[in-house]
FIKOLZA-1660 file (N, C-alpha, C; in steps of 0.1 Angstrom, whole numbers, plus 5000, padded with zeros to 4 digits):
% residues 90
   i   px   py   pz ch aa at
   1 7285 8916 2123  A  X  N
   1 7274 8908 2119  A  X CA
   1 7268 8913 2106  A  X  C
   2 7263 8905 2098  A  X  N
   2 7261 8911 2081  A  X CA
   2 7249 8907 2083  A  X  C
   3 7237 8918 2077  A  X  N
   3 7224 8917 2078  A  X CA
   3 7224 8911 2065  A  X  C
   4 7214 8902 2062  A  X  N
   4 7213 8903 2045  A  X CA
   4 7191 8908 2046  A  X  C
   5 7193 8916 2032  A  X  N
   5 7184 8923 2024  A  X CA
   5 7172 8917 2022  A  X  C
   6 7163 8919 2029  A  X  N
   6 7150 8908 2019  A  X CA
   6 7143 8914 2012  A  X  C
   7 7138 8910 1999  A  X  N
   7 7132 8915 1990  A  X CA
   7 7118 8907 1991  A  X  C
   8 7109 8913 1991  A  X  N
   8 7095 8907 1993  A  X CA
   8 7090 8907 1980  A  X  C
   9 7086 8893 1973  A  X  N
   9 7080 8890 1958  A  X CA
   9 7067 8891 1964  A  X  C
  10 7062 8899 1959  A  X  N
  10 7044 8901 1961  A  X CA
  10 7038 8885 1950  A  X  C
  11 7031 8884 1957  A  X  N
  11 7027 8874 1947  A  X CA
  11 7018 8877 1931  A  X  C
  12 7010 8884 1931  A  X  N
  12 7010 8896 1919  A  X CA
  12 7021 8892 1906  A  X  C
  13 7036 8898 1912  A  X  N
  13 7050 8896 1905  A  X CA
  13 7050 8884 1901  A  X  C
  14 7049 8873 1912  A  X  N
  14 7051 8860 1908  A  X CA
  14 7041 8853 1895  A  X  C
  15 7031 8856 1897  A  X  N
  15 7016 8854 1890  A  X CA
  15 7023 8861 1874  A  X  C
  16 7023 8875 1879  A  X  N
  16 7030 8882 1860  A  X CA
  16 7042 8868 1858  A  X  C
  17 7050 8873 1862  A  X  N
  17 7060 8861 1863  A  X CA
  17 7055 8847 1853  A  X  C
  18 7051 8839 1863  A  X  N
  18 7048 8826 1855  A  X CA
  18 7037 8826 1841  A  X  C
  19 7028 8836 1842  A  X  N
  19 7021 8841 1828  A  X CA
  19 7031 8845 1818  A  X  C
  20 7040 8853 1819  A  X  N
  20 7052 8858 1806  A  X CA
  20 7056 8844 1805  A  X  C
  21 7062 8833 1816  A  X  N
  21 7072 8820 1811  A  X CA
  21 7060 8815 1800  A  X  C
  22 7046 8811 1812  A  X  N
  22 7035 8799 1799  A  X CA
  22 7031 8805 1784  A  X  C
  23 7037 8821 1781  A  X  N
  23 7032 8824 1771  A  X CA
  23 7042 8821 1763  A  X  C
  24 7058 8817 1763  A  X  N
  24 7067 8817 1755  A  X CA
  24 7060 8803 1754  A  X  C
  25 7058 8791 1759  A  X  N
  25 7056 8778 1754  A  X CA
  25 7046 8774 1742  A  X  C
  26 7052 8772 1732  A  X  N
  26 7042 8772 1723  A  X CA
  26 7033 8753 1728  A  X  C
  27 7022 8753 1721  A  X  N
  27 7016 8740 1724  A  X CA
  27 7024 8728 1717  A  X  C
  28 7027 8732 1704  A  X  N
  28 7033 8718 1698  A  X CA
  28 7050 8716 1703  A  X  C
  29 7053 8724 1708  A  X  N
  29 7069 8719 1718  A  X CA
  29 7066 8713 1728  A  X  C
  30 7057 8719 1734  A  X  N
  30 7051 8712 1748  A  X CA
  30 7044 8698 1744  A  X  C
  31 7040 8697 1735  A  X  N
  31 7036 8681 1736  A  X CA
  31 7043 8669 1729  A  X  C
  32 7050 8678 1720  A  X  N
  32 7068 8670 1714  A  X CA
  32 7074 8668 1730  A  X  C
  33 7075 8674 1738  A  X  N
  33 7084 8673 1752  A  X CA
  33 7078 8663 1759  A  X  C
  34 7061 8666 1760  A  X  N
  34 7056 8656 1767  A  X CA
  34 7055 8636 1762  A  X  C
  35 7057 8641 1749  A  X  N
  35 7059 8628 1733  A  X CA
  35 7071 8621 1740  A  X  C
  36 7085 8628 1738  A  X  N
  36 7096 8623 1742  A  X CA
  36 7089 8616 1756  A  X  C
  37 7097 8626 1764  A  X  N
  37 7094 8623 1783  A  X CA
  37 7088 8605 1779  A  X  C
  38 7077 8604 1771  A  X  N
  38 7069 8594 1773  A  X CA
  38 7073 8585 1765  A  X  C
  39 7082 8586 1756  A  X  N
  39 7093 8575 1753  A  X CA
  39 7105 8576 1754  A  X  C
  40 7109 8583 1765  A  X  N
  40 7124 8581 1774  A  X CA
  40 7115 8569 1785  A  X  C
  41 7107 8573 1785  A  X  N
  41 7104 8559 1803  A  X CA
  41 7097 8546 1794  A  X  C
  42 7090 8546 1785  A  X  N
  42 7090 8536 1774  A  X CA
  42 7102 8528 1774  A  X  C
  43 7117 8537 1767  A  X  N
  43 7127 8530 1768  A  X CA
  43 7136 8527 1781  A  X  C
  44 7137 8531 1790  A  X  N
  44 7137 8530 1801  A  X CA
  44 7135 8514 1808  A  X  C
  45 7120 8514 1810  A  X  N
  45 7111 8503 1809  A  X CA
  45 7117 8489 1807  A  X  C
  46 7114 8491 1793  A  X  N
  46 7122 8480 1782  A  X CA
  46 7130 8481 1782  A  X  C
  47 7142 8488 1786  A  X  N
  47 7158 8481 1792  A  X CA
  47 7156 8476 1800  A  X  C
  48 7149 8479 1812  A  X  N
  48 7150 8469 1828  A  X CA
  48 7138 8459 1827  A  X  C
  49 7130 8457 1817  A  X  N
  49 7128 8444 1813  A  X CA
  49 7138 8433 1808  A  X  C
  50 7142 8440 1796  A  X  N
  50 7153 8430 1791  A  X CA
  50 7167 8426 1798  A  X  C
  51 7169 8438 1804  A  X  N
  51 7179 8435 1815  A  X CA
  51 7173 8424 1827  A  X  C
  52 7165 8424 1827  A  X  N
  52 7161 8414 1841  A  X CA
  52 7158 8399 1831  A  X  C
  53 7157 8398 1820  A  X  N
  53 7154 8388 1812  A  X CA
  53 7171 8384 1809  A  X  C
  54 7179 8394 1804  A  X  N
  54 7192 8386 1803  A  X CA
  54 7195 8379 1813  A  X  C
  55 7195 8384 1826  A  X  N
  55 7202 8381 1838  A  X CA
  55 7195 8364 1840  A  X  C
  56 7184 8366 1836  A  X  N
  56 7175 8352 1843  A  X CA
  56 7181 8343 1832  A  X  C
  57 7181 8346 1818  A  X  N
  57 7185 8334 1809  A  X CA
  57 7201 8330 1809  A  X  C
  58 7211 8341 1813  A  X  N
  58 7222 8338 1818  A  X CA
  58 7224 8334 1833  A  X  C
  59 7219 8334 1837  A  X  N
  59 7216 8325 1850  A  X CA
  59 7214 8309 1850  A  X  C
  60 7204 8309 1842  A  X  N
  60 7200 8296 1841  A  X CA
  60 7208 8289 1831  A  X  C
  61 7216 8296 1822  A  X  N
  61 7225 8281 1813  A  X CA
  61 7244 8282 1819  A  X  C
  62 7240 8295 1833  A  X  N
  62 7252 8294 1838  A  X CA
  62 7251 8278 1850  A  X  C
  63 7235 8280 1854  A  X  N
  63 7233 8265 1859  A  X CA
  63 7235 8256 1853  A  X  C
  64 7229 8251 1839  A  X  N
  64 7232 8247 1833  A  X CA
  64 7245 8239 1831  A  X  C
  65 7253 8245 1833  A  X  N
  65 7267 8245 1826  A  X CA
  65 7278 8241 1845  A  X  C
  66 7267 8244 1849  A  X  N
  66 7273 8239 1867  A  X CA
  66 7272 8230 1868  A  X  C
  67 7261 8226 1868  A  X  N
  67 7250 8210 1871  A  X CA
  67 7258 8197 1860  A  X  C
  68 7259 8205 1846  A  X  N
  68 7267 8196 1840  A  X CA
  68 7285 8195 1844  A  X  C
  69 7286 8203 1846  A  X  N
  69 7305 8202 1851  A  X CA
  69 7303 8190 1864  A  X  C
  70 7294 8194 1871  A  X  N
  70 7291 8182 1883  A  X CA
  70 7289 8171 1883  A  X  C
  71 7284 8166 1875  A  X  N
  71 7278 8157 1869  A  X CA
  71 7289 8148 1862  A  X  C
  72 7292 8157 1856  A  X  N
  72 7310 8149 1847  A  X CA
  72 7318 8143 1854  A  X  C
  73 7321 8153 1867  A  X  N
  73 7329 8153 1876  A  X CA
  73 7327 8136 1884  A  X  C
  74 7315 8140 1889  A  X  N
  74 7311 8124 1892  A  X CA
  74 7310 8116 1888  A  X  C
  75 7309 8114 1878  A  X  N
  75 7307 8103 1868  A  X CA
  75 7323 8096 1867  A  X  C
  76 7333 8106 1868  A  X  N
  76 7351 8102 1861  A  X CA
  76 7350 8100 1880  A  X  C
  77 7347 8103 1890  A  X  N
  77 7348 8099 1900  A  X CA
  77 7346 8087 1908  A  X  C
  78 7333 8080 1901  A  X  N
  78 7325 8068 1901  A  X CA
  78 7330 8059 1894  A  X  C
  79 7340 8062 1882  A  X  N
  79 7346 8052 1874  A  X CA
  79 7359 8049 1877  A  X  C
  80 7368 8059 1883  A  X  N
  80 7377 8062 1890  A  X CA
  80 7377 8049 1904  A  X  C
  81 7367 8053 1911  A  X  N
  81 7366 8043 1920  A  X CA
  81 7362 8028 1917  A  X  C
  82 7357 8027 1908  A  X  N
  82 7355 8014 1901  A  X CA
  82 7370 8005 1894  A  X  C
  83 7375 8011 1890  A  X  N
  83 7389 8013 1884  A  X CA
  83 7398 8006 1895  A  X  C
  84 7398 8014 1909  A  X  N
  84 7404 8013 1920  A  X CA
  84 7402 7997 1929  A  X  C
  85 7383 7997 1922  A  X  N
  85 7382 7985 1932  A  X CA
  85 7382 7975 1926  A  X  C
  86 7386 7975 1911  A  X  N
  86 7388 7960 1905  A  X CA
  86 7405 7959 1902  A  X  C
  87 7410 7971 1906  A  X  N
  87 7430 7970 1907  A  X CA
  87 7427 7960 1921  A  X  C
  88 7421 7962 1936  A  X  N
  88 7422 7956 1945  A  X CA
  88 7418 7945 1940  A  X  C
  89 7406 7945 1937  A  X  N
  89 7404 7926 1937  A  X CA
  89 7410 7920 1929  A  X  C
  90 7418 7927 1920  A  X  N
  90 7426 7915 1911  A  X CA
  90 7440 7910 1918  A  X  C
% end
């Protein structure tokens, strides 16, 4: 059976710790980072806007283009039958 080792981080350590990382951060990187971050989700955003805007306007002239194929369809179908019913009566 393998024991493993614990090492107890005093919190003290931790505290020095995170004071050494916040002192390497200078302010104007951190708010360039914070700048971006806030127009990565900006762009973000306005892709899944525009992405939901293509889909709706290609949707609707794919209706468009249904409704009309239908429509034709019936129309050569109604004349078709008309065609049919004046071969009989003649």
């Amino acid at each position: 059976m393998t024991v493993l080792d614990y090492t107890d981080v005093t919190p003290g350590d931790r505290v020095d710790r995170i004071t050494a990382q916040a002192r390497q951060w200078s302010p104007g990187r951190t708010l360039l980072g914070l700048l971006a971050a806030l127009l990565v989700g900006l762009g973000r955003a306005a892709y899944a806007v525009f992405a939901a805007l293509w889909l709706a306007v290609t949707w609707c002239a794919a209706a468009v283009k249904v409704g009309w194929d239908d429509a034709r369809q019936a129309r050569a179908e109604r004349i078709e039958a008309v065609r049919r019913a004046d071969g009989v009566d003649a």
